[in-house]
C-alpha positions in Angstrom: -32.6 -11.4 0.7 -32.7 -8.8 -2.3 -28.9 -7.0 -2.3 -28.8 -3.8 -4.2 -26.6 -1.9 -5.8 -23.6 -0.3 -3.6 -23.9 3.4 -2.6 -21.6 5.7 -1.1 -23.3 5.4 2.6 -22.2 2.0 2.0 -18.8 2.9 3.0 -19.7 1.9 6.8 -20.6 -1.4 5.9 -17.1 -2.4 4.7 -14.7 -4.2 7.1 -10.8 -4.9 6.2 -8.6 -7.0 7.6 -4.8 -7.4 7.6 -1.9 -9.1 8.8 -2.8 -12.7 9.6 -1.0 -14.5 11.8 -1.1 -18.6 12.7 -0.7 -19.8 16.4 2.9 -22.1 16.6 0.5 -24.8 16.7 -1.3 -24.4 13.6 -4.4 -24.3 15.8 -5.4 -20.9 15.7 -5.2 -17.7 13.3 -4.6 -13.7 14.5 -5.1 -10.9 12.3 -6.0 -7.4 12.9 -9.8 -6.3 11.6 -10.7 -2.6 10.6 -14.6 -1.5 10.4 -15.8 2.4 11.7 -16.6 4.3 14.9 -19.3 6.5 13.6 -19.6 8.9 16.5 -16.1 9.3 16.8 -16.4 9.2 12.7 -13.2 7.5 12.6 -11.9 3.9 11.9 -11.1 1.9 14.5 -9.2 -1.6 14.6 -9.1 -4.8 16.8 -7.9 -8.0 17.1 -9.5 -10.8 15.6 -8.9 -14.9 16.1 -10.2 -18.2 14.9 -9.5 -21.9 14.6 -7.6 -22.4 11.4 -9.5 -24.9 10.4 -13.4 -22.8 9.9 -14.7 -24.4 12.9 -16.7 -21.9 15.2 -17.3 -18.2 14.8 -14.3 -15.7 15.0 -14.1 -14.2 18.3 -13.3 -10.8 19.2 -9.7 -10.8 21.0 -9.3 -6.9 22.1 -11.6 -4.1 22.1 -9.5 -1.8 20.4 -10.3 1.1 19.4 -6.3 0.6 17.6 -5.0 -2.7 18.0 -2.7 -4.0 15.4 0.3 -6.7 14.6 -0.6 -9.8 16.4 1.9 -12.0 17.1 1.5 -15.4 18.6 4.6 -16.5 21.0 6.5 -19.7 20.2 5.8 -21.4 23.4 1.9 -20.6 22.9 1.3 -18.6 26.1 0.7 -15.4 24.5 -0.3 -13.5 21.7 1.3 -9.9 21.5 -0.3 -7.2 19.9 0.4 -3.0 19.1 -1.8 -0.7 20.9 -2.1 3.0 20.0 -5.6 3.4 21.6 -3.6 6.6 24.1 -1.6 7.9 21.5 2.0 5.9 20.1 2.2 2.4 19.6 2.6 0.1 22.7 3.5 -3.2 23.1 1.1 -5.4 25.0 1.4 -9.1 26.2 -2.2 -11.1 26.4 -1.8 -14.2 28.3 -3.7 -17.0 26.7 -4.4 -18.6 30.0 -6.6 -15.5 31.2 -5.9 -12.6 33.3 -4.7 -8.7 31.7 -2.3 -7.5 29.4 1.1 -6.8 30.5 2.0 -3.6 28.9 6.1 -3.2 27.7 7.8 -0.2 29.2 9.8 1.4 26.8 11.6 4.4 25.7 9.3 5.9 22.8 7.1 4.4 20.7 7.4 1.2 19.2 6.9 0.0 15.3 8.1 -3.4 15.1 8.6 -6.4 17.0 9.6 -10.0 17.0 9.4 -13.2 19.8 12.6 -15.0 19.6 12.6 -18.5 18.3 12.6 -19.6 22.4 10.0 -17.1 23.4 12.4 -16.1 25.9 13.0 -12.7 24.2 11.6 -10.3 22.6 13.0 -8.1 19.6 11.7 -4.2 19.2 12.1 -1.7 17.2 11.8 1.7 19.2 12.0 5.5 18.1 14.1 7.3 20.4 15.0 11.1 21.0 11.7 12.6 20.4 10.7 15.6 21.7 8.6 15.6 25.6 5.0 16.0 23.7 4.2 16.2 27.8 5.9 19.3 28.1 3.8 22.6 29.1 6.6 24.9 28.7 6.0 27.2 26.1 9.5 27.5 25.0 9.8 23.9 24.2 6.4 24.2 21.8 8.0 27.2 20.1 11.5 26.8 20.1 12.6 26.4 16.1 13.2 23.2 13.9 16.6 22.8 12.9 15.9 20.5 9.3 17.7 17.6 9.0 18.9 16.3 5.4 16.1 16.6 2.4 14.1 13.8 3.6 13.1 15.1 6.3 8.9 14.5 6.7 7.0 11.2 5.7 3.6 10.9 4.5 1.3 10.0 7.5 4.1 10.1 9.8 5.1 14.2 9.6 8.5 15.2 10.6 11.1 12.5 11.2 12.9 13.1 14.8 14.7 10.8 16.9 16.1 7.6 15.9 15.1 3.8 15.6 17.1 2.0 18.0 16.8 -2.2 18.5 15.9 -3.4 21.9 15.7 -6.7 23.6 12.6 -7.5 26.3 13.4 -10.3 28.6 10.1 -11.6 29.2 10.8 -13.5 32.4 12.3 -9.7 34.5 10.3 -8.0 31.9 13.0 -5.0 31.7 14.5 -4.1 27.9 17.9 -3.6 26.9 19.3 -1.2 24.6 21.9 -3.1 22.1 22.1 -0.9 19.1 23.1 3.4 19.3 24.3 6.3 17.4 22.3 8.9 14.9 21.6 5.8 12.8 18.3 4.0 12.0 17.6 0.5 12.7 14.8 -1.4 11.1 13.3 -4.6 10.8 15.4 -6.8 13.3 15.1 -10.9 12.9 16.1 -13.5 15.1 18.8 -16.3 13.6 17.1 -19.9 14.9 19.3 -20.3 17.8 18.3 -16.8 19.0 22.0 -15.4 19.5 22.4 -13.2 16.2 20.0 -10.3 14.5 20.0 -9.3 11.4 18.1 -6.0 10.6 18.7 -3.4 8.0 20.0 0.3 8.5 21.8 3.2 5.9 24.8 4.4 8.1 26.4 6.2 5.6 26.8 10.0 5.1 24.1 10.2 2.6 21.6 8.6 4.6 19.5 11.8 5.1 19.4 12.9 1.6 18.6 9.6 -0.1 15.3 7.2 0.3 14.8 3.9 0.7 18.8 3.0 0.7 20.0 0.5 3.5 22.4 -2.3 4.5 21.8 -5.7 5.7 24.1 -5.9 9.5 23.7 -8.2 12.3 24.5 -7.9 16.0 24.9 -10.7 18.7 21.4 -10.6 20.3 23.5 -10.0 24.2 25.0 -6.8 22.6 28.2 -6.1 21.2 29.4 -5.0 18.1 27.2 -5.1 14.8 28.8 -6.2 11.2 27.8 -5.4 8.3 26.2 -8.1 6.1 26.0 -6.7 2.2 26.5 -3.4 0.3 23.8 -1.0 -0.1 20.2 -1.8 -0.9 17.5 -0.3 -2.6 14.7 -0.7 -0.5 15.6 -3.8 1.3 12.6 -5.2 3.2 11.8 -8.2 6.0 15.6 -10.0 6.5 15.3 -13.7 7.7 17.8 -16.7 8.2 17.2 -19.5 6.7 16.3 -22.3 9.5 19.5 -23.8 9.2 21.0 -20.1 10.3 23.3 -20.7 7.1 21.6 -17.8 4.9 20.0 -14.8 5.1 17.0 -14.1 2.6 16.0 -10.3 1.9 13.3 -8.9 -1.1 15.5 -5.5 -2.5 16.3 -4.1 -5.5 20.3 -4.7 -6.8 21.2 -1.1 -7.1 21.2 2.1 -5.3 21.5 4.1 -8.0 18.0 4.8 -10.5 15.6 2.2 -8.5 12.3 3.4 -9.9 10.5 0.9 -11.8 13.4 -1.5 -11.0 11.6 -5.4 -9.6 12.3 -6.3 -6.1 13.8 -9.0 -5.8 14.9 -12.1 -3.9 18.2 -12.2 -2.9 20.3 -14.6 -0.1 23.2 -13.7 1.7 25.7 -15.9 3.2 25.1 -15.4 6.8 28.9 -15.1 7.7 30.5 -14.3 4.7 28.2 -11.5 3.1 29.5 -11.0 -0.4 27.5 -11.3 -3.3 24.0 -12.2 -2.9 22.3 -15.6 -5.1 19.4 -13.9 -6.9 16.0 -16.5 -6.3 14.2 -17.4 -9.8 16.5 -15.8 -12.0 14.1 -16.1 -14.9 10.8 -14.5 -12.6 10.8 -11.1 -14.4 8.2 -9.6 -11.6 8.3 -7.2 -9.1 7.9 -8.7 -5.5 6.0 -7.0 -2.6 8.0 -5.1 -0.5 6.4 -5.0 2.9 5.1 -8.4 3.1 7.5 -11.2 4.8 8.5 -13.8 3.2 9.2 -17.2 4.9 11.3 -20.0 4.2 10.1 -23.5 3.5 12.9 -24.9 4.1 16.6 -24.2 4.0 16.8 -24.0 0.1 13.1 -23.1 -0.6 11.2 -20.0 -0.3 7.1 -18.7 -0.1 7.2 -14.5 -1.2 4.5 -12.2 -2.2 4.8 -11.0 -6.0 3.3 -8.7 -8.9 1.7 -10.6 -11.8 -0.6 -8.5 -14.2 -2.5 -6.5 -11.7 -2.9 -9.5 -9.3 -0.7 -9.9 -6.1 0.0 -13.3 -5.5 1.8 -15.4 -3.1 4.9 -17.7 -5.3 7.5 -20.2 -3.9 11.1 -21.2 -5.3 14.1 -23.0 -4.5 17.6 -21.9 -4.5 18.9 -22.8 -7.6 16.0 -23.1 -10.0 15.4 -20.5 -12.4 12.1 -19.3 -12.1 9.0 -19.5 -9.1 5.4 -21.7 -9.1 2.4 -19.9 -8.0 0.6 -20.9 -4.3 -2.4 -18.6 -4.7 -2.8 -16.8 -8.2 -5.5 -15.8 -10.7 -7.5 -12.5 -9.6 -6.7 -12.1 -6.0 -4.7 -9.8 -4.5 -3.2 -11.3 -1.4 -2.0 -8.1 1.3 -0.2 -10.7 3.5 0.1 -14.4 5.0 1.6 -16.5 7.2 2.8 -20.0 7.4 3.0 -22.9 9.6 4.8 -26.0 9.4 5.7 -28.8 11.9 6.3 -33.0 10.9 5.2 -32.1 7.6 2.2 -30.1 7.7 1.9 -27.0 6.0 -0.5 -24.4 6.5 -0.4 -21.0 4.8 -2.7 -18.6 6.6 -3.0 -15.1 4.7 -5.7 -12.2 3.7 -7.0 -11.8 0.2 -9.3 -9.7 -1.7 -10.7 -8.5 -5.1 -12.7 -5.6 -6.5 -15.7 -7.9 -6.0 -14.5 -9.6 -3.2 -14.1 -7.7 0.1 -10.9 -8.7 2.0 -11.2 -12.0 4.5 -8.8 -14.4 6.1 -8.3 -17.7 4.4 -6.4 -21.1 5.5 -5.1 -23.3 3.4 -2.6 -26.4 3.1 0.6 -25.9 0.9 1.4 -29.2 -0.3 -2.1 -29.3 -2.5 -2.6 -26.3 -4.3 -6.3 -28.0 -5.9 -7.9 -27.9 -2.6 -9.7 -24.5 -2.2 -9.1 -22.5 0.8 -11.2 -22.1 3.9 -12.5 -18.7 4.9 -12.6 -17.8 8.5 -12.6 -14.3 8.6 -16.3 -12.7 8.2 -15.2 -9.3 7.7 -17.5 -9.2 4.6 -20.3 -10.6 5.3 -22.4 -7.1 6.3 -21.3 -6.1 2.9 -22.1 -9.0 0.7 -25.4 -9.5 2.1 -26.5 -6.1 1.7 -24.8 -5.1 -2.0 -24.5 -6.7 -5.3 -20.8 -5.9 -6.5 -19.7 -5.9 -10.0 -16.8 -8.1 -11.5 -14.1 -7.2 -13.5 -13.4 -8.4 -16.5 -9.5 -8.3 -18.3 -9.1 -6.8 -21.8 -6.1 -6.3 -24.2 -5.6 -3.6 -26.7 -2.4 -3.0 -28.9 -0.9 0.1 -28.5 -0.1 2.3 -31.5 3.9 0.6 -31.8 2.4 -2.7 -31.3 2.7 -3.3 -27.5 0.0 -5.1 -25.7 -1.1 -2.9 -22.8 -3.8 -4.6 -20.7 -7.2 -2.7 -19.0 -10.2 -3.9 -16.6 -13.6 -3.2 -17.4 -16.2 -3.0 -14.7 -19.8 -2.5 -16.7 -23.0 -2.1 -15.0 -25.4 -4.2 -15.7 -27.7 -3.9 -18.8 -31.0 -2.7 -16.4 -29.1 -0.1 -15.5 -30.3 3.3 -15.4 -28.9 6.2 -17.5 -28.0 4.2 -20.4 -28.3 5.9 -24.1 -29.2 4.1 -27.0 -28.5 0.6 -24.5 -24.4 2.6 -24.1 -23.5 3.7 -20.8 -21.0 6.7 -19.9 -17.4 5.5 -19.5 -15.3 6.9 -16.6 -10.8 6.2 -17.1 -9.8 5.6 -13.7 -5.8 5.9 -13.9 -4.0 4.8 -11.3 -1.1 6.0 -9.0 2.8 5.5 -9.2 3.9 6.0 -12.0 4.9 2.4 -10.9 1.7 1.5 -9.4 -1.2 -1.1 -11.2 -4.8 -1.7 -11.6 -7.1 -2.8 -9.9 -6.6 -2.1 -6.4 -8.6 -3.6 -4.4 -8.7 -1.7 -1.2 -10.7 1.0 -3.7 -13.3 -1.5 -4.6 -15.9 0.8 -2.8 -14.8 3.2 -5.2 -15.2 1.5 -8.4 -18.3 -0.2 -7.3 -20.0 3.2 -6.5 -19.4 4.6 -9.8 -20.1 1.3 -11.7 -23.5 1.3 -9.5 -24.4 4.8 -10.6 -24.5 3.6 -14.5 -20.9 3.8 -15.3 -18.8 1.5 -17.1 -15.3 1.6 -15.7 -12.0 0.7 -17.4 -8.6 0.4 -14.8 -5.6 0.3 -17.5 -1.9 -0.5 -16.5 -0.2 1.7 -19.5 3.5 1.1 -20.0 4.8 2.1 -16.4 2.9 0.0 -14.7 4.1 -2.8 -12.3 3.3 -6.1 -11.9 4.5 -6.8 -15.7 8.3 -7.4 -16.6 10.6 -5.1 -15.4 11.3 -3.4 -19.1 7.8 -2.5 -19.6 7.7 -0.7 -15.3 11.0 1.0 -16.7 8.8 2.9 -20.1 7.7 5.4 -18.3 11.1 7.1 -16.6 11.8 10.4 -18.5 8.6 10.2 -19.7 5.4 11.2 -18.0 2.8 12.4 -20.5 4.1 10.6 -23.4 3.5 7.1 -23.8 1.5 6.1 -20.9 -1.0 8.8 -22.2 -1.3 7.1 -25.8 -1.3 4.1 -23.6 -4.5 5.6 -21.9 -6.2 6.8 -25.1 -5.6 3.0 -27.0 -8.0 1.7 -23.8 -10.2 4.2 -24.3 -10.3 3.5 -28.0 -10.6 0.0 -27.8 -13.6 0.5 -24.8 -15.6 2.6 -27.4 -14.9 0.5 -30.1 -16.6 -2.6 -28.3 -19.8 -0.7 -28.7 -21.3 -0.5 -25.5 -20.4 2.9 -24.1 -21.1 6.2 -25.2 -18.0 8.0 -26.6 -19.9 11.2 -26.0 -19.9 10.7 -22.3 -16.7 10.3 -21.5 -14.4 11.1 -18.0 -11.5 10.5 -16.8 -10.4 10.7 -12.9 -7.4 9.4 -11.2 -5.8 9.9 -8.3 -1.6 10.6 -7.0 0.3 9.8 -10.2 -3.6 9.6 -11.4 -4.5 12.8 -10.8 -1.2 14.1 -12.5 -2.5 12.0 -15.6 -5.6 13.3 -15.3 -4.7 17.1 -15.3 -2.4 16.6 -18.1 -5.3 14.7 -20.3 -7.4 17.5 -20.3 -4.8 20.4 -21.0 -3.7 17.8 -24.4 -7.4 16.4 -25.0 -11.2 17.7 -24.9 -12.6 14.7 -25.2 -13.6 14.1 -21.6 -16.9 15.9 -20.5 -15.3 16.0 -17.1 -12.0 15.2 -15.1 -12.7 13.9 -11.0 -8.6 14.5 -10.0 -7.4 13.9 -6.7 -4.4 14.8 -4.7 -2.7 15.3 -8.5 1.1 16.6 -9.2 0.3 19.6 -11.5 3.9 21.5 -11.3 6.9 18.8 -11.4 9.8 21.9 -10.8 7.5 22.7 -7.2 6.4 19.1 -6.8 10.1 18.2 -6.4 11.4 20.9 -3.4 7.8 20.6 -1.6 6.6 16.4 -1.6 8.2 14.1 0.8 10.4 12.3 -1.7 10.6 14.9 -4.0 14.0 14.1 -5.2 12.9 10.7 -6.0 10.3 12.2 -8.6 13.7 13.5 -10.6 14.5 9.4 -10.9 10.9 8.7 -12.8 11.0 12.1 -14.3 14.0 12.2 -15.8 16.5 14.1 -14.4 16.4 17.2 -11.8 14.1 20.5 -12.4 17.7 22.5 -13.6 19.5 20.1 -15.5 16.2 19.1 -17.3 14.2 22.6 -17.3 12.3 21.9 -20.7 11.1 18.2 -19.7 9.7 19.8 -16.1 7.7 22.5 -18.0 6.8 21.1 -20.8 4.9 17.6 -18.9 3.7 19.8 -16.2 0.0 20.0 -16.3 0.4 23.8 -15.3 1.9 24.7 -18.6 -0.9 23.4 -20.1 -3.7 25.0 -18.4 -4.7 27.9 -20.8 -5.8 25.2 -23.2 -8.1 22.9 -20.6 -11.7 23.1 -21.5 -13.2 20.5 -19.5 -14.9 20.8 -16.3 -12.9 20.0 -13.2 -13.0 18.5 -9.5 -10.1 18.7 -7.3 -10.0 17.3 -4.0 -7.2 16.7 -1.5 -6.3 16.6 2.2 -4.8 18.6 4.1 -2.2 16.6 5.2 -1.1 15.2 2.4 2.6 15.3 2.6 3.3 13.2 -0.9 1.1 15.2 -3.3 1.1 18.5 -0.7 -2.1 20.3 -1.2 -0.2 23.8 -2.9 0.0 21.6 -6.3 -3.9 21.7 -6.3 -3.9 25.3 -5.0 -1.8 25.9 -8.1 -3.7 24.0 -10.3 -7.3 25.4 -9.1 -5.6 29.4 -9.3 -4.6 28.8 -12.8 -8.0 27.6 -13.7 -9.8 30.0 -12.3 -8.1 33.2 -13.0 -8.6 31.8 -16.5 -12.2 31.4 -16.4 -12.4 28.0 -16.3 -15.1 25.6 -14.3 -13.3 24.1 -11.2 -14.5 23.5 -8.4 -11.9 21.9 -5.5 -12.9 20.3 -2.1 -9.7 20.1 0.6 -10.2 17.7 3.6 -8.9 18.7 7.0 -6.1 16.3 8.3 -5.5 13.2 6.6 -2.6 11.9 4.3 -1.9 11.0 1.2 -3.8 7.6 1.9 -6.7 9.4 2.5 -8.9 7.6 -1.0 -8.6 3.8 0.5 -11.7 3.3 2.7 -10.0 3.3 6.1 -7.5 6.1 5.1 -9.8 9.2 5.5 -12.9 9.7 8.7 -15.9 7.9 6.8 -17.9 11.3 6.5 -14.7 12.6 4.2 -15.1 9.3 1.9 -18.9 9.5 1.9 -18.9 13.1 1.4 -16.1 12.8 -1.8 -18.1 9.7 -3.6 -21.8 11.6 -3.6 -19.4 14.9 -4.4 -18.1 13.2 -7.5 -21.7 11.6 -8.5 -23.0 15.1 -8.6 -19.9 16.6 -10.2 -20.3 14.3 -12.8 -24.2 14.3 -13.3 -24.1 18.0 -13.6 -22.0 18.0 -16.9 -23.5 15.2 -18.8 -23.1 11.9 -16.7 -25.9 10.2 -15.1 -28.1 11.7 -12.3 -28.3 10.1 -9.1 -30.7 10.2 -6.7 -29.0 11.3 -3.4 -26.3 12.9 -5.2 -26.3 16.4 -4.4 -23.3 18.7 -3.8 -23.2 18.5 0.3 -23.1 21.7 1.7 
């Protein structure tokens, strides 16, 4: 069968899939797939399982339409999943012997859980003290919002009420007990291996509404009782486990509380009696590890993480002791999560990996021999592959102008393209988002493949800033946005044109979050670009900072606080700049975007056009900040914003393509 090149109807073809999980046998593998509802033009997610060794088609588990964070039970008699299908997350229990899911009763929505080691139990996470969203009395709907601390709303999640308590379900009486309390949050619980103690992280100090992603590691006899605290503040300490010998307690954080961004997570271990002073893992590994992903421990001095390694997101193991980590699955991949099994010395690692040219799936492979390749037995990509051809991505180098390396990919069409000139094609800078972010990502691959299918060659550059190098180079950019990172941008550039094959005439830039701040800076410093595609951008750092989510946070990559730092704020805010931008502009954000709110745009798109300028700016209803990944946004949105920026950028010099007309 012919493929062809991707399009942005293509969107509905594309499947993701996330969180794999392998049975306590090693038999079996979970994981949560992603594709589209198209009449009810949003995405929709089930449960997915297989045999871990290939054997036999995946089989459909639930019917969704939101099913997420399968978990197999110890004992193998059930697999437990999330269910939001009717509104919050429940917990459900599927017997694996047949018959219905039993759903958990509990006080307010649930967003983790855990089996314990016996499968007697069953840790949760629950959010107590909400408001009655049942309630028909009008008072209650109207009544006021007293605003609690600076960090107050999240991005996708909207105003933060009620508390995060830790509950135990007995599954035999199937009744849950409440063992933590007070105005506190408690997150991430994990069973020690006898099942008596938790551990679980939570910020109980006064600060604890004012400051981010702060907590402490504590633990709390799994019958109730009173909790003790493990270790000092965190920065962002993520996914606590004992070691299996319930000696040690292994946690990915950053050191300090106090300037984290651009700081590398790291791998630290706790006695689990003591506390004290944690043993930092790999000394000598001078990357940033994944927050969000759990690690698991091979054995009671060795452990298998997630890490950052020059755009790629890899999955590394290391041993108590030894100064730096080996690599399990590297090269370009980006693994998004994994599992692993082991029992009388086999080791399987189940886990989900994708690339710009590769499409997310569910791999399984054994530990102890890193040669043999991995077996895929997910199909999530199949519709995809078999209908487009998708373009690779190739690394390049460039020295900056004071001699640093900074690294780009470069996606090129192929050389039949159409709307080449003189055999060069237009180039399009895609920047990405952060500061402290990295290139590729891969969940945007319908993104970059769309553009490179139209006739563009793309570059992806990780200017100083970036993560996923050492933690000196992530640390460039604080205090200054708009200075080196930009001459970062312009040395790819440089070097792109300088390889001969693109057309330094038809150049554009685009970028999205931190992106879209780059990109409405570029063009108020630079009229080089023919056009700038910028989405959800910061354009006004003083406003950004009272008005996002983590606004304060910005001061820490910014530099210091809008007073204290008054000439840095205005003089790196795109805004100032705007009498001097010259190149045509597309903004486009959602209207729920609670990171990058939409009034930055709004200011942005007023300055512009009171000036004269041509702008044009799309806003999407709903949404969040994570509206540009393909299961972020309704698929008409995507669709809609990929043939929006193919016209955009065919109407001032870029290449026409057929179907690419402004929608209405």
């Amino acid at each position: 069968m012919t493929r062809r090149l991707m399009r942005p109807d293509d969107l509905t073809l594309a499947k993701g899939v996330a969180n794999p999980q392998i049975s306590s046998d090693g038999e079996r593998v979970a994981w949560m797939e992603t594709s589209f509802d198209l009449e009810k033009d949003s995405p929709m997610s089930k449960i997915m399982v297989a045999a871990s060794d290939g054997s036999g088609e995946p089989r459909q588990f639930t019917n969704g339409p939101h099913d997420l964070s399968p978990r197999w039970s110890p004992d193998g008699l059930y697999l437990a999943y999330l269910s939001a299908d009717d509104g919050p997350p429940t917990l459900l229990l599927a017997p694996l012997d047949g018959g219905s899911a039993t759903k958990v009763e509990t006080a307010g929505p649930v967003s983790w859980f855990e089996w314990s080691p016996d499968a007697s139990a069953i840790i949760l996470v629950v959010t107590v003290g909400l408001p009655d969203p049942t309630s028909k009395d009008p008072k209650v709907a109207n009544a006021p919002r007293v605003v609690r601390g600076v960090f107050n709303r999240l991005d996708t999640r909207g105003w933060i009420d009620g508390n995060t308590h830790l509950f135990v379900y007995d599954v035999a009486s199937q009744s849950a007990r409440q063992i933590t309390s007070g105005n506190y949050d408690h997150e991430q619980p994990s069973w020690s291996p006898d099942a008596s103690t938790l551990v679980f992280v939570s910020d109980r100090t006064r600060q604890r509404h004012d400051v981010l992603g702060r907590g402490e590691l504590w633990t709390v006899p799994a019958s109730g009782g009173r909790t003790r605290r493990l270790s000092a503040l965190l920065g962002e300490p993520s996914c606590p486990r004992f070691s299996p010998d319930g000696r040690r307690v292994a946690v990915v954080a950053i050191p300090q509380v106090r300037q984290m961004a651009g700081r590398n997570h790291q791998m630290l271990v706790f006695d689990a009696q003591r506390g004290g002073e944690p043993v930092r893992v790999a000394p000598d590994f001078d990357r940033s590890l994944l927050a969000g992903i759990p690690h698991a421990w091979l054995s009671s001095n060795e452990l298998l993480f997630s890490a950052l390694d020059r755009g790629s997101m890899t999955v590394m193991r290391a041993r108590i002791g030894r100064r730096n980590a080996s690599p399990v699955v590297d090269g370009d991949t980006q693994v998004y999560g994994f599992s692993l099994f082991q029992d009388r010395g086999r080791k399987l690692l189940a886990f989900a990996e994708g690339w710009v040219d590769r499409p997310g799936d569910v791999f399984v492979r054994g530990l102890d021999d890193v040669s043999v390749t991995a077996e895929r037995i997910s199909r999530a990509s199949d519709g995809l592959l078999s209908t487009v051809e998708l373009a690779p991505a190739r690394r390049r180098r460039v020295k900056a102008h004071d001699g640093l390396e900074i690294e780009y990919f470069e996606m090129a069409p192929k050389r039949t393209s159409p709307g080449r000139r003189n055999g060069k094609t237009p180039l399009y800078l895609e920047i990405h988002g952060g500061p402290n972010g990295w290139n590729p990502l891969f969940l945007l691959f319908p993104y970059y493949q769309t553009l490179v299918a139209a006739g563009y060659t793309i570059i992806l550059p990780n200017p100083r800033g970036s993560l996923s190098y050492d933690e000196a180079f992530a640390l460039a950019v604080i205090g200054d946005w708009g200075g080196e990172d930009y001459l970062d941008l312009m040395a790819c550039v440089d070097d792109a044109v300088r390889r001969g094959r693109v057309d330094e005439r038809r150049l554009f830039v685009g970028g999205y979050s931190y992106g879209g701040y780059m990109s409405s800076f570029i063009v108020g410093q630079s009229d080089r670009f023919r056009a700038a595609v910028i989405g959800a951008p910061v354009t006004n750092l003083s406003s950004e900072y009272g008005s996002s989510d983590v606004g304060p946070w910005l001061g820490d990559t910014v530099g210091g606080d809008p007073w204290r730092a008054a000439d840095l704020y205005r003089e790196r805010s795109p805004i100032t700049h705007a009498p001097k931008v010259t190149t045509p502009v597309l903004l486009h954000v959602s209207d729920g975007d609670l990171r990058t709110p939409p009034s930055q745009s709004d200011e942005f798109y007023t300055a512009l056009k009171m000036m004269g300028k041509t702008v044009e700016y799309v806003r999407y209803p709903g949404g969040s900040h994570q509206a540009l990944g393909p299961f972020g946004a309704p698929p008409s949105q995507n669709e809609d914003r990929l043939w929006r920026i193919l016209d955009f950028l065919g109407r001032h010099g870029g290449n026409r393509v057929r179907g690419a007309t402004r929608p209405g």
